[in-house]
PQR file of N, CA, C, O and H, with PARSE charges and radii, in Angstrom:
ATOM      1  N   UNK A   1     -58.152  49.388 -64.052 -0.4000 1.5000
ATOM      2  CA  UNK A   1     -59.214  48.780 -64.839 -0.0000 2.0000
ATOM      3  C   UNK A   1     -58.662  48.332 -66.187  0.5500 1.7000
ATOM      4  O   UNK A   1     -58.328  49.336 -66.816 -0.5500 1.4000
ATOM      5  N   UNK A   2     -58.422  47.130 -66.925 -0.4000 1.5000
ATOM      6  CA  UNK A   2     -58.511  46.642 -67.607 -0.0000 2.0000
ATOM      7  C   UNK A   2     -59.738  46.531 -68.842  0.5500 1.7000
ATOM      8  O   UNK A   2     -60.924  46.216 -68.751 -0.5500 1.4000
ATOM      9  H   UNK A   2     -58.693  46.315 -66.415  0.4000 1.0000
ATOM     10  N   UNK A   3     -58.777  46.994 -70.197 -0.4000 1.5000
ATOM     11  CA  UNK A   3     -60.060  46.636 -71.149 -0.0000 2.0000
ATOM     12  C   UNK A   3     -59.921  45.622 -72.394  0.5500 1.7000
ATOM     13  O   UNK A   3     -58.939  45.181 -72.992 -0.5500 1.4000
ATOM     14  H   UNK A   3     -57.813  47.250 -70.271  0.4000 1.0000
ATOM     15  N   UNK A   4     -61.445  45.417 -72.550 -0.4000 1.5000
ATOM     16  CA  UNK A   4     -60.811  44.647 -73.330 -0.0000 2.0000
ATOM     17  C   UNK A   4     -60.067  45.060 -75.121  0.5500 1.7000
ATOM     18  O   UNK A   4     -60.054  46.220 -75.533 -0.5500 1.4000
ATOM     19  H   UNK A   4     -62.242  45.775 -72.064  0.4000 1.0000
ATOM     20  N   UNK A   5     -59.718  44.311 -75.649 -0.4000 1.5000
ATOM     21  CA  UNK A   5     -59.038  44.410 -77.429 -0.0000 2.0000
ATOM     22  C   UNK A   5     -59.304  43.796 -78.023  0.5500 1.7000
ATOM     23  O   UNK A   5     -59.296  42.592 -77.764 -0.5500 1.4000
ATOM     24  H   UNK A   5     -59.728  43.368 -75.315  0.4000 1.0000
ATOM     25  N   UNK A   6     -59.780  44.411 -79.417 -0.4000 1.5000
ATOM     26  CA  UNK A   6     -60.039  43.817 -80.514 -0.0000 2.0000
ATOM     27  C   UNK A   6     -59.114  43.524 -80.717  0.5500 1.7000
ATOM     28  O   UNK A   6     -58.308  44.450 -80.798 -0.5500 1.4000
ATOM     29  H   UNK A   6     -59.787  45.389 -79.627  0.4000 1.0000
ATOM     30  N   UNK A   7     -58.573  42.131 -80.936 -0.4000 1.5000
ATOM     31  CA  UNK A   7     -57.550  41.492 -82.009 -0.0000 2.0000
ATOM     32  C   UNK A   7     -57.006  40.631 -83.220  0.5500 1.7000
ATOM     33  O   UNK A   7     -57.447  39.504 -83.445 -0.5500 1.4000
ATOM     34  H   UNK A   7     -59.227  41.378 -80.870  0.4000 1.0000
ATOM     35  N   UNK A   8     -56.212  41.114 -83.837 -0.4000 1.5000
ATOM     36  CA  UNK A   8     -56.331  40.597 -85.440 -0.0000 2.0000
ATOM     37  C   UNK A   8     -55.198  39.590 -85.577  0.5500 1.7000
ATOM     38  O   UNK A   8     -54.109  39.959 -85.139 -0.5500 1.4000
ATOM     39  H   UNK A   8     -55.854  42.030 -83.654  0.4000 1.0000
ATOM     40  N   UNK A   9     -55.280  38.400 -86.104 -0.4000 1.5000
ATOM     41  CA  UNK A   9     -54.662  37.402 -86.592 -0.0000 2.0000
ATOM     42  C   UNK A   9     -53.760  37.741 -87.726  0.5500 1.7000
ATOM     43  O   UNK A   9     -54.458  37.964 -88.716 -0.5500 1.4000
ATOM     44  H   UNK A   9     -56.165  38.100 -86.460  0.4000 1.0000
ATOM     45  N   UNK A  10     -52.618  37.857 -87.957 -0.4000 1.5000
ATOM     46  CA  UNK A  10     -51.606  38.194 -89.490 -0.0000 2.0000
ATOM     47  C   UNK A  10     -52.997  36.745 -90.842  0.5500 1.7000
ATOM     48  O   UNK A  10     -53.313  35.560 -90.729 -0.5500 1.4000
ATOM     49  H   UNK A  10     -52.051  37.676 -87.153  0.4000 1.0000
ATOM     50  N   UNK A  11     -53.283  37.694 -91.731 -0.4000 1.5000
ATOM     51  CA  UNK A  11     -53.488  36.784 -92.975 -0.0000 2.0000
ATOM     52  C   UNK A  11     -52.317  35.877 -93.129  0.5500 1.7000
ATOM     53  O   UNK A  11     -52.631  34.940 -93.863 -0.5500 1.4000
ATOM     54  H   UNK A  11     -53.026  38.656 -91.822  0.4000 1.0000
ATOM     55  N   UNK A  12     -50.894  35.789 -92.650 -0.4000 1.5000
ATOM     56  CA  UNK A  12     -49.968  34.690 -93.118 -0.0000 2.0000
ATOM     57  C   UNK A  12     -49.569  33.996 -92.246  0.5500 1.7000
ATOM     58  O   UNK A  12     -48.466  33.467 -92.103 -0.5500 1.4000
ATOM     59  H   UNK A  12     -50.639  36.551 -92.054  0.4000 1.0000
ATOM     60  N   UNK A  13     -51.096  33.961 -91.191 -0.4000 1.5000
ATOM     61  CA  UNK A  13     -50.419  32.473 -89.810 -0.0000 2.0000
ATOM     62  C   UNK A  13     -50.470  31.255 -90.747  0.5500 1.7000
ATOM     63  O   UNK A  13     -51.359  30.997 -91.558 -0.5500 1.4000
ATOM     64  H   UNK A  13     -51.991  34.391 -91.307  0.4000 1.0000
ATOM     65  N   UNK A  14     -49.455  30.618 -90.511 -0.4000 1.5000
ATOM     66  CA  UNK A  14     -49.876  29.193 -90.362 -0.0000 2.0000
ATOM     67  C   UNK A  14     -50.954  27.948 -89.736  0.5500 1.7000
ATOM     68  O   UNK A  14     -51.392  28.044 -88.590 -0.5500 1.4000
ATOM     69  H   UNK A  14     -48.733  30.828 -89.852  0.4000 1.0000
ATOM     70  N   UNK A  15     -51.128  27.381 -90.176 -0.4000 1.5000
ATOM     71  CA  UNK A  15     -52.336  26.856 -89.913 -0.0000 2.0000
ATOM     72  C   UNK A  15     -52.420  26.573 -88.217  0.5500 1.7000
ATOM     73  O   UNK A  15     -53.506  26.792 -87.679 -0.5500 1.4000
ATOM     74  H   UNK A  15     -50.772  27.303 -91.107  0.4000 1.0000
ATOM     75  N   UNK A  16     -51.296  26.096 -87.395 -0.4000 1.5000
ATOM     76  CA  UNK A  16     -51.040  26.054 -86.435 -0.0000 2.0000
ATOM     77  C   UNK A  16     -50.956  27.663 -85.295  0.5500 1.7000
ATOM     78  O   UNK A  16     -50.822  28.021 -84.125 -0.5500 1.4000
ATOM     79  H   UNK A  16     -50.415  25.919 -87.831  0.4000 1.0000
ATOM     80  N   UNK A  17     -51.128  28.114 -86.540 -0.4000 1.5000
ATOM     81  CA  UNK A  17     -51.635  29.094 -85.576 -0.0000 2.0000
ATOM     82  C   UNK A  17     -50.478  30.561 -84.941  0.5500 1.7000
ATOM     83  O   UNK A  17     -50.726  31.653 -84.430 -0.5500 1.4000
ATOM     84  H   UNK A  17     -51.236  27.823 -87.491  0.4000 1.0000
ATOM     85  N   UNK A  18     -48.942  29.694 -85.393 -0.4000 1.5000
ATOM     86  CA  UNK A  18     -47.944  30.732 -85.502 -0.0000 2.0000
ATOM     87  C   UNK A  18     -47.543  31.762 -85.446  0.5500 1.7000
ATOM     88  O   UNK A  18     -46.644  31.954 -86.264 -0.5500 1.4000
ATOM     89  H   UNK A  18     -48.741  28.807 -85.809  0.4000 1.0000
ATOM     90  N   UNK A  19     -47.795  32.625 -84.809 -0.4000 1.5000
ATOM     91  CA  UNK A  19     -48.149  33.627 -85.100 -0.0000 2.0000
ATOM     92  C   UNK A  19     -48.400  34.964 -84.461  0.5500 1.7000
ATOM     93  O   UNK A  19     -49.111  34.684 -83.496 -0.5500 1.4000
ATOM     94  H   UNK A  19     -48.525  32.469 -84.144  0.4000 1.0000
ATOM     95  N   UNK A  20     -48.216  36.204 -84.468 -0.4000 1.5000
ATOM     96  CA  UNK A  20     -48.555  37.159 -83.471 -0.0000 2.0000
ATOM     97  C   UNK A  20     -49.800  38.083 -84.147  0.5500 1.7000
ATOM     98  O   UNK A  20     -50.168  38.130 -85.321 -0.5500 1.4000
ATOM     99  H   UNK A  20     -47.639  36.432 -85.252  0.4000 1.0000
ATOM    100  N   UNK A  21     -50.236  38.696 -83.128 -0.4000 1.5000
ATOM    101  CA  UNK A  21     -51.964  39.491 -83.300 -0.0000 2.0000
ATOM    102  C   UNK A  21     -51.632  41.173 -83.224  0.5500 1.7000
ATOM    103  O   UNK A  21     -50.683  41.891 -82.908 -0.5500 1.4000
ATOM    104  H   UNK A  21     -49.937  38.657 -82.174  0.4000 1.0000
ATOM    105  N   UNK A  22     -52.378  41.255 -83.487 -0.4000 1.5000
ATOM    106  CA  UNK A  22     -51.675  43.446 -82.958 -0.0000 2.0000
ATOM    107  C   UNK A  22     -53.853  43.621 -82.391  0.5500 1.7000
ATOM    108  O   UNK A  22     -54.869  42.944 -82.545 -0.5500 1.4000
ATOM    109  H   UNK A  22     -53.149  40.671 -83.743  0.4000 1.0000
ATOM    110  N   UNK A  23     -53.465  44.967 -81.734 -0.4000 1.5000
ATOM    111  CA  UNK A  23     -55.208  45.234 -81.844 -0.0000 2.0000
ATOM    112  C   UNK A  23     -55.554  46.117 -82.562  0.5500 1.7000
ATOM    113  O   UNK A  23     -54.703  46.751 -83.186 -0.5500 1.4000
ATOM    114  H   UNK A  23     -52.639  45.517 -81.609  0.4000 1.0000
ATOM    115  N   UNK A  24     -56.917  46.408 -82.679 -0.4000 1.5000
ATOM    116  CA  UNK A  24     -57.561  47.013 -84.042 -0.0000 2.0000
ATOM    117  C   UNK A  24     -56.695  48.246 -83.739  0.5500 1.7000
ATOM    118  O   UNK A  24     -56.226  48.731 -84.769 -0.5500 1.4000
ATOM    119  H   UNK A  24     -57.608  45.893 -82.172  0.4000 1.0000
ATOM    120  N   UNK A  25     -56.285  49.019 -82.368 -0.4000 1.5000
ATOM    121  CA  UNK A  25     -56.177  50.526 -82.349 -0.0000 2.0000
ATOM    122  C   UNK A  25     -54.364  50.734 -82.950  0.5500 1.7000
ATOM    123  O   UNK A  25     -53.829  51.833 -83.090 -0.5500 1.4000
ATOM    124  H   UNK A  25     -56.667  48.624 -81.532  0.4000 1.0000
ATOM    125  N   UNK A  26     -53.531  49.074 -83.289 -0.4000 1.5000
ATOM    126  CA  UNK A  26     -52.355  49.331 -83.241 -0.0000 2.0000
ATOM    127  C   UNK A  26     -51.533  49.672 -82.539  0.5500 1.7000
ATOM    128  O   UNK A  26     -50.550  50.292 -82.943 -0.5500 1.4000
ATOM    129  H   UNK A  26     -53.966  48.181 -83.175  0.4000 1.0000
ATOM    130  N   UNK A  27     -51.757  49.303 -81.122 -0.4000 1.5000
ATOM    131  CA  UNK A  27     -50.935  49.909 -80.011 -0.0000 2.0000
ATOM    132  C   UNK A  27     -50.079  48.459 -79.370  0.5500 1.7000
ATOM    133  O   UNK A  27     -49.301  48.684 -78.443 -0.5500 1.4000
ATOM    134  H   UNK A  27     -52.556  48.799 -80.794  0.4000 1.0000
ATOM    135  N   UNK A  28     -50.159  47.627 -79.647 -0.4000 1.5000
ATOM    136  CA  UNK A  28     -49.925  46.524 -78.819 -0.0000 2.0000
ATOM    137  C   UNK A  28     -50.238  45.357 -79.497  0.5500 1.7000
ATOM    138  O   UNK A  28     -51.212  45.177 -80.227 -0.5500 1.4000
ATOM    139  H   UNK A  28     -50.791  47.444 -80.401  0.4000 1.0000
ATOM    140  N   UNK A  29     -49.235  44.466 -79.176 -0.4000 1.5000
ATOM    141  CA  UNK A  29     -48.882  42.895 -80.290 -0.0000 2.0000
ATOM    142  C   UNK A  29     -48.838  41.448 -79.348  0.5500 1.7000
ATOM    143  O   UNK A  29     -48.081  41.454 -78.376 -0.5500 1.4000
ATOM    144  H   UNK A  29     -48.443  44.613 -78.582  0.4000 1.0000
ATOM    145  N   UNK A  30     -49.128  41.004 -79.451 -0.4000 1.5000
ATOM    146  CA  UNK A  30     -48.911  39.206 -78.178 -0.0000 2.0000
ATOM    147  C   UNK A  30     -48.847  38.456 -79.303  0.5500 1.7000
ATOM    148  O   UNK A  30     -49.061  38.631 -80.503 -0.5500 1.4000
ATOM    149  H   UNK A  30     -49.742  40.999 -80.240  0.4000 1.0000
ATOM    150  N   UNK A  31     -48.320  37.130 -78.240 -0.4000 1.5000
ATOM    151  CA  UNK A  31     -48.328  35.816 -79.144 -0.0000 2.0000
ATOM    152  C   UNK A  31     -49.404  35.117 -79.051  0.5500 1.7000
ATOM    153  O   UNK A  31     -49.753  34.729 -77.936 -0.5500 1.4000
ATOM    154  H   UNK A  31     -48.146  36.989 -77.265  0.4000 1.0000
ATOM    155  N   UNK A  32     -50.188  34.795 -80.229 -0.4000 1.5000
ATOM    156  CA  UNK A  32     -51.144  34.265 -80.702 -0.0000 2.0000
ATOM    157  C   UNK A  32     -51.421  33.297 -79.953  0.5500 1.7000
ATOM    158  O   UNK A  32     -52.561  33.156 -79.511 -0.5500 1.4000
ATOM    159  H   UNK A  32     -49.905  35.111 -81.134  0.4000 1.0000
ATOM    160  N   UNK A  33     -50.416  32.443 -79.671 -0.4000 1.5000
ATOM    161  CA  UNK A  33     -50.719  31.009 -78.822 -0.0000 2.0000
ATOM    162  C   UNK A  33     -50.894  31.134 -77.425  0.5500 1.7000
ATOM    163  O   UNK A  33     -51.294  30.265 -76.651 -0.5500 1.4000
ATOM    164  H   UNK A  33     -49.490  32.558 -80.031  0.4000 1.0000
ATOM    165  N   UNK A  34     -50.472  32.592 -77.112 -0.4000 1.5000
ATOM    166  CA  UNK A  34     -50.800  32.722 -75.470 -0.0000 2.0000
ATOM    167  C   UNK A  34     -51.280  33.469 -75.076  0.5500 1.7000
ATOM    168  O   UNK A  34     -50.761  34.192 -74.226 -0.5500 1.4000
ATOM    169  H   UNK A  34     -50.147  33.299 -77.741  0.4000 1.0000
ATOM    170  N   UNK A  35     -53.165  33.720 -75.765 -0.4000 1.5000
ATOM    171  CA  UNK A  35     -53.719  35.114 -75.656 -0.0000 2.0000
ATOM    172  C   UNK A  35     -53.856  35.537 -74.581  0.5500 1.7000
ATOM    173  O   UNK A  35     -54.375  36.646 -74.449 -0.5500 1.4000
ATOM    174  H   UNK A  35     -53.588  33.132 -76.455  0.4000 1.0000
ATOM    175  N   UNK A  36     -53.336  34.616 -73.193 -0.4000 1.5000
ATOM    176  CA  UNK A  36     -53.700  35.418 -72.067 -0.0000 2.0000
ATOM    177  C   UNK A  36     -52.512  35.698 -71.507  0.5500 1.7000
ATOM    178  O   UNK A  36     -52.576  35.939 -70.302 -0.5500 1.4000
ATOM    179  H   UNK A  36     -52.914  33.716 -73.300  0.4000 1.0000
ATOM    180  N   UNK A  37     -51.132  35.757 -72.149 -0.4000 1.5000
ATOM    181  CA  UNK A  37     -49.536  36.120 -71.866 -0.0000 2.0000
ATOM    182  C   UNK A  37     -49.200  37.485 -71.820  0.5500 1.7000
ATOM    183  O   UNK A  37     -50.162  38.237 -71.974 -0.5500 1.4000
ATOM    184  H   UNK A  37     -51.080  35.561 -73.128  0.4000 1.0000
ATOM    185  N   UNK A  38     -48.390  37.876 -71.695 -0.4000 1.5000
ATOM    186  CA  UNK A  38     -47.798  39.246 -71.942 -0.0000 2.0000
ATOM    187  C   UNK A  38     -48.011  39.720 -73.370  0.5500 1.7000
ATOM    188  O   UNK A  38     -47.889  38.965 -74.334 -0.5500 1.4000
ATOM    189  H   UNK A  38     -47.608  37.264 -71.570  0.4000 1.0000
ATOM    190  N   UNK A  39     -48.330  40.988 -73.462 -0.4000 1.5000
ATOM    191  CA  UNK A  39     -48.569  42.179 -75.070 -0.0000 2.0000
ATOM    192  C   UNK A  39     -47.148  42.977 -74.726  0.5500 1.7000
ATOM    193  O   UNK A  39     -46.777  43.330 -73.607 -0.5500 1.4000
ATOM    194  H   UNK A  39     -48.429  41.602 -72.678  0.4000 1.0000
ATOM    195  N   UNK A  40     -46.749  43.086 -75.455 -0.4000 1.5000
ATOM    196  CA  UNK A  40     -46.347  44.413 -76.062 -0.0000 2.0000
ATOM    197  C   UNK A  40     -46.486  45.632 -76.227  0.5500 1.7000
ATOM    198  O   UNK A  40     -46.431  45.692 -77.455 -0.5500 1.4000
ATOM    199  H   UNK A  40     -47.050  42.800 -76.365  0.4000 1.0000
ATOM    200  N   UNK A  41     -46.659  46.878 -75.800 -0.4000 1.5000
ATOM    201  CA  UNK A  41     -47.141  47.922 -75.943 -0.0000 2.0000
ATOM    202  C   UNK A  41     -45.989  48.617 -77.157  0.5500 1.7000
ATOM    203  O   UNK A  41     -44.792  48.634 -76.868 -0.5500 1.4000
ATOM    204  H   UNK A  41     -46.704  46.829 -74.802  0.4000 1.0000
ATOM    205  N   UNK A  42     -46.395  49.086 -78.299 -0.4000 1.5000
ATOM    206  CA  UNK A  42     -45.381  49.142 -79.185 -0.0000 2.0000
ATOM    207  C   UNK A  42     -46.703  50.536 -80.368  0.5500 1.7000
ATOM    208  O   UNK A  42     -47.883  50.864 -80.243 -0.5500 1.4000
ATOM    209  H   UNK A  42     -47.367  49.073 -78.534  0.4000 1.0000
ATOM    210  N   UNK A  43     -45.486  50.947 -81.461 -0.4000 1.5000
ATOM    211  CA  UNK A  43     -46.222  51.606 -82.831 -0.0000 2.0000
ATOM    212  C   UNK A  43     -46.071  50.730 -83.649  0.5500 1.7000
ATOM    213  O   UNK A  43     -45.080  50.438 -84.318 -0.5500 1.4000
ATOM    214  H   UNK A  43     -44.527  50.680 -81.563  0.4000 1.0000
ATOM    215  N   UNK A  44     -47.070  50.291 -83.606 -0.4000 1.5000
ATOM    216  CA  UNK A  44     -47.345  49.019 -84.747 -0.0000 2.0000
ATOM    217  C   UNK A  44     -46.654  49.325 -85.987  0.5500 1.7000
ATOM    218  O   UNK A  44     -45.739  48.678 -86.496 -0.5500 1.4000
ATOM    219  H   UNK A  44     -47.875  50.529 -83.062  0.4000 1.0000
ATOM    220  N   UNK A  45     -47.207  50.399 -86.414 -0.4000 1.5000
ATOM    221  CA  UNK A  45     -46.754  50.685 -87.577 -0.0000 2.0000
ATOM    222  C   UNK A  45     -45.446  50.999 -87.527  0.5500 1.7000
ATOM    223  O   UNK A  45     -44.880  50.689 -88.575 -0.5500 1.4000
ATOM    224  H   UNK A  45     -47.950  50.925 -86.000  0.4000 1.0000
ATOM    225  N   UNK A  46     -44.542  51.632 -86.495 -0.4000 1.5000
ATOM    226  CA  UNK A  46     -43.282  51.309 -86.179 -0.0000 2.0000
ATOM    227  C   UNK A  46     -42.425  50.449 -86.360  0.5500 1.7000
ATOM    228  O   UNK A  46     -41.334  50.558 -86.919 -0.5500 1.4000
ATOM    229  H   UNK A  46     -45.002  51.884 -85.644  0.4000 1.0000
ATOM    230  N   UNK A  47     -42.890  49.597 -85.903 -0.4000 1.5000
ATOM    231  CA  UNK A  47     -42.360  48.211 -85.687 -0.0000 2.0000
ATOM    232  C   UNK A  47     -42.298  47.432 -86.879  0.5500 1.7000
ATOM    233  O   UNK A  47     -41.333  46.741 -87.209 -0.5500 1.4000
ATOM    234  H   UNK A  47     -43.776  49.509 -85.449  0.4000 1.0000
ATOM    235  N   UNK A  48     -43.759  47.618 -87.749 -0.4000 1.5000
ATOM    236  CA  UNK A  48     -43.417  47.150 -89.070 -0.0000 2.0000
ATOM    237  C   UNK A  48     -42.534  47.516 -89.704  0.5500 1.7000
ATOM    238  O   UNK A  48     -41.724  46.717 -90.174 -0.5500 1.4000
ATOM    239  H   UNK A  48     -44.543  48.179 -87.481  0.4000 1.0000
ATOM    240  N   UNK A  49     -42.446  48.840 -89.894 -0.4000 1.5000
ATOM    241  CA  UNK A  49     -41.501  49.133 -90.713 -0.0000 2.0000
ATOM    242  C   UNK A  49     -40.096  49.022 -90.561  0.5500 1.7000
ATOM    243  O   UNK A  49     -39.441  49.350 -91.550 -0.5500 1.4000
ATOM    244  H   UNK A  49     -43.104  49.489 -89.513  0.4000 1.0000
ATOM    245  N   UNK A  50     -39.177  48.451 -89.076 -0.4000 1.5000
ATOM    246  CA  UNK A  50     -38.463  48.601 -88.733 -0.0000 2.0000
ATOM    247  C   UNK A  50     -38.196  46.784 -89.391  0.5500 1.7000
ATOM    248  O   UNK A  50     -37.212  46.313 -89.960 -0.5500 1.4000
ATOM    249  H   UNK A  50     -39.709  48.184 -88.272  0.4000 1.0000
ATOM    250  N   UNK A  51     -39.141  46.319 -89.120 -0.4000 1.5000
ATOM    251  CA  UNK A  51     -39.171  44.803 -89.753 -0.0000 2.0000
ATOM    252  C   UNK A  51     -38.972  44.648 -91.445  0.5500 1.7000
ATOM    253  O   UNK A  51     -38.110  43.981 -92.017 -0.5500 1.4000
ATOM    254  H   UNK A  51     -39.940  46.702 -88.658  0.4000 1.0000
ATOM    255  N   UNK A  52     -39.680  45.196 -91.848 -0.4000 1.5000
ATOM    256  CA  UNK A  52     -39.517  45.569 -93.645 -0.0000 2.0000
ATOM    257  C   UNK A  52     -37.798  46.222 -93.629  0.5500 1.7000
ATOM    258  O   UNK A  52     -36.972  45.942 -94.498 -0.5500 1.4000
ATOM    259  H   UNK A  52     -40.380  45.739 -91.384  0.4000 1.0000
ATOM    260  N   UNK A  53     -37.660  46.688 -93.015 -0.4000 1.5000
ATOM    261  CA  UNK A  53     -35.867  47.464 -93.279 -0.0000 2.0000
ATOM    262  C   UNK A  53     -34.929  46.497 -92.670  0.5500 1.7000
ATOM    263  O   UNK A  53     -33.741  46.646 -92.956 -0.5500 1.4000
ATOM    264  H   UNK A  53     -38.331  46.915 -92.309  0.4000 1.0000
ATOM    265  N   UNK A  54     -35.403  45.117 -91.541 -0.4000 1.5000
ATOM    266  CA  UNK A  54     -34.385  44.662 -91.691 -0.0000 2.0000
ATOM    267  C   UNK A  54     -34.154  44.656 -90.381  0.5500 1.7000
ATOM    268  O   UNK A  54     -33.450  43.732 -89.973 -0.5500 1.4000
ATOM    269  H   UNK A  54     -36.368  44.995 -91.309  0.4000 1.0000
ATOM    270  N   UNK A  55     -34.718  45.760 -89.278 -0.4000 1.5000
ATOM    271  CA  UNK A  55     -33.730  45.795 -88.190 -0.0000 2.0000
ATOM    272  C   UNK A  55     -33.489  44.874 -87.088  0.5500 1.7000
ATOM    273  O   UNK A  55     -32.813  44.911 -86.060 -0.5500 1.4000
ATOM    274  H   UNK A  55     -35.290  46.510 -89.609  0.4000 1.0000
ATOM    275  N   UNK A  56     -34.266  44.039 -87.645 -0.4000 1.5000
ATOM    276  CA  UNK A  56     -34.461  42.667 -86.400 -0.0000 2.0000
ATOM    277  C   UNK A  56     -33.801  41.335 -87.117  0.5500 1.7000
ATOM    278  O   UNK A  56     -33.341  40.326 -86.582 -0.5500 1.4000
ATOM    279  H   UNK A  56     -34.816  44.009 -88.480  0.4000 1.0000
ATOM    280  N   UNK A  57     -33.916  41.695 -88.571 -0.4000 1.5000
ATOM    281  CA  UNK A  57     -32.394  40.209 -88.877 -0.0000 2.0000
ATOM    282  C   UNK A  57     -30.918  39.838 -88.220  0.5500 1.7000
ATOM    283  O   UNK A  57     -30.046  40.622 -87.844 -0.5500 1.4000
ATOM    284  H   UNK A  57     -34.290  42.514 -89.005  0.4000 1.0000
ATOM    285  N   UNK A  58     -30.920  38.710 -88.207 -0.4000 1.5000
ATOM    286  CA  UNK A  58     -29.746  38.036 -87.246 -0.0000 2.0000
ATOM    287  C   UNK A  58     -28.777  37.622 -88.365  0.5500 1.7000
ATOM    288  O   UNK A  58     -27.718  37.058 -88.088 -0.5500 1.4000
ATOM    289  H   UNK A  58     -31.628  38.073 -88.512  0.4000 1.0000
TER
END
């Protein structure tokens, strides 16, 4: 059974829309442009912070 998610838009999409969503509970992230694509199951807050430190720069 499938449910559904509240999901939140980043305040810094671009107008086009750019962008990835997380849901209200923070468990899981998709791409904005393909709300019916594959999520992520992830710690949001994890993940941010792993982003703020850097660990995903190339």
């Amino acid at each position: 059974m499938m449910h559904e998610n509240n999901w939140r838009k980043s305040s810094y999409s671009n107008i086009n829309g750019d962008c990835v969503e997380i849901t209200a509970t923070l468990d899981a992230i998709r791409d904005s442009k393909d709300p019916d694509g594959p999520t992520l199951a992830v710690d949001v807050s994890m993940f941010v912070r792993s982003v703020q430190h850097g660990r995903f720069d190339r």
